[in-house]
C-alpha positions in Angstrom: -4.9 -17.8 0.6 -1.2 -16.7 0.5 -0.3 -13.5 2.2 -0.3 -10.2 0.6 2.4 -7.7 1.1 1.3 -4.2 1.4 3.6 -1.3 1.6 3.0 1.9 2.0 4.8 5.1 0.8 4.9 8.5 3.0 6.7 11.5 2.5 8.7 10.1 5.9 7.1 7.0 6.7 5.7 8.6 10.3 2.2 9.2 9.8 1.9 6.1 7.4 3.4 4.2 10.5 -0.2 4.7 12.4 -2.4 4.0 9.7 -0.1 0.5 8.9 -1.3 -0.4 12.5 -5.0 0.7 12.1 -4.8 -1.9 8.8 -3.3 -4.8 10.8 -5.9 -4.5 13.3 -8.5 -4.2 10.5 -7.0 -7.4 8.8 -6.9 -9.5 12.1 -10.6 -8.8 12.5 -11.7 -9.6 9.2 -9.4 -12.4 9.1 -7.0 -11.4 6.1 -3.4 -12.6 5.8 -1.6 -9.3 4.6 2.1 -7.9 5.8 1.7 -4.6 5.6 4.7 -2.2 6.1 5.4 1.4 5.4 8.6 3.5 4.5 9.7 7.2 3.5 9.4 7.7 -0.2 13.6 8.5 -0.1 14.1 4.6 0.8 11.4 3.6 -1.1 13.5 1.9 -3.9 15.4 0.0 -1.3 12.3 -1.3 0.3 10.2 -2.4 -3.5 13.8 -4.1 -4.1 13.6 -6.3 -0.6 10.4 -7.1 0.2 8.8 -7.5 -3.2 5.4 -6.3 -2.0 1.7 -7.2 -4.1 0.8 -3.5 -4.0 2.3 0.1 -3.3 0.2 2.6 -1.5 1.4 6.1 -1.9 0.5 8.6 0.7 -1.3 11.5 -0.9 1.7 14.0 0.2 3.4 11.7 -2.1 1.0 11.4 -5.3 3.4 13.2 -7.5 5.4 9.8 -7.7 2.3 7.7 -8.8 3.3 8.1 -12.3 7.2 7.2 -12.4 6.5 3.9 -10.3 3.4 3.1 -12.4 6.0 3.1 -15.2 8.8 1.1 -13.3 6.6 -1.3 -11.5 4.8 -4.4 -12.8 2.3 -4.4 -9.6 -0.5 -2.1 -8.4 0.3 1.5 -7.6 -2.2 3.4 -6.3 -3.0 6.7 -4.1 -4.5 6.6 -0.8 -7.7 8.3 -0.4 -7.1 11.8 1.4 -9.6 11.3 3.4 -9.3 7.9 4.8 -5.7 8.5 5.4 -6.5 11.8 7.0 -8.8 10.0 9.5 -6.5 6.6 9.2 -9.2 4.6 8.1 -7.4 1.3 8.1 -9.8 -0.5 7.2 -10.8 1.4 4.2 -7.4 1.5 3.1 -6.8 -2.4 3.5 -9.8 -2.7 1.5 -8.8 -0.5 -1.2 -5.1 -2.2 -1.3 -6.5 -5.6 -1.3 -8.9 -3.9 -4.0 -5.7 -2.7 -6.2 -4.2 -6.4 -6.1 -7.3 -8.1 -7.6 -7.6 -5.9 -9.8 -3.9 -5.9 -10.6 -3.4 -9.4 -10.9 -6.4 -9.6 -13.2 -4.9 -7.0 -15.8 -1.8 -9.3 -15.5 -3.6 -12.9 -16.5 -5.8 -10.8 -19.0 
C-alpha cells in the first residue's frame, strides 16, 4: 500500500504538532504507511500546494474553514473530533483520517 499524506490544520500548528506525533506512533504500531504533518491554518495554502496531501484534518478551533476548502479541494476535508484531539487520541485520529480517504477516494471512482 502506497503512503498516505495526512496534514493537519491548527489555528498555529502547536498543539496539532503533539497529536501529529501521537498518530506516527499509532501508525508504526499498527503498521500503516502514512506522512502525516501539520501546519497553522495562515500557511495552510502553501502547504495543500507542496505536499499534495490524501486528506486535510482541520483542528476544531479551525472548523469554520471546513466549508471554503471542501469547496476548493478535490480530497477529504474533515473536522477532528473535539474530543480526541482534546486528549490527542492519535490513534483515533489516524483512524478517522485514514477513514476520510477511503471514503474519499470511493466518492471519487463512484
Amino acid at each position: 500500500m502506497a503512503e498516505k499524506k495526512i496534514m493537519l490544520v491548527c489555528a498555529a500548528g502547536m498543539s496539532t504538532s503533539m497529536l501529529v506525533a501521537r498518530m506516527q506512533k499509532a501508525a508504526e504500531k499498527d503498521g500503516v504507511e502514512v506522512n502525516i504533518f501539520a501546519t497553522a491554518a495562515s500557511d495552510a495554502d502553501n502547504k495543500l500546494a507542496e505536499e499534495k496531501p490524501d486528506v486535510l484534518m482541520l483542528g476544531p478551533q479551525v472548523r469554520y474553514l471546513e466549508g471554503q476548502f471542501k469547496k476548493d479541494l478535490d480530497i477529504p476535508v474533515d473536522v477532528i473530533n473535539m474530543q480526541d484531539y482534546g486528549l490527542m487520541n492519535g490513534e483515533k485520529v489516524l483512524k478517522a483520517s485514514l477513514k476520510a480517504i477511503a471514503d474519499g477516494k470511493q466518492g471519487e471512482e463512484a
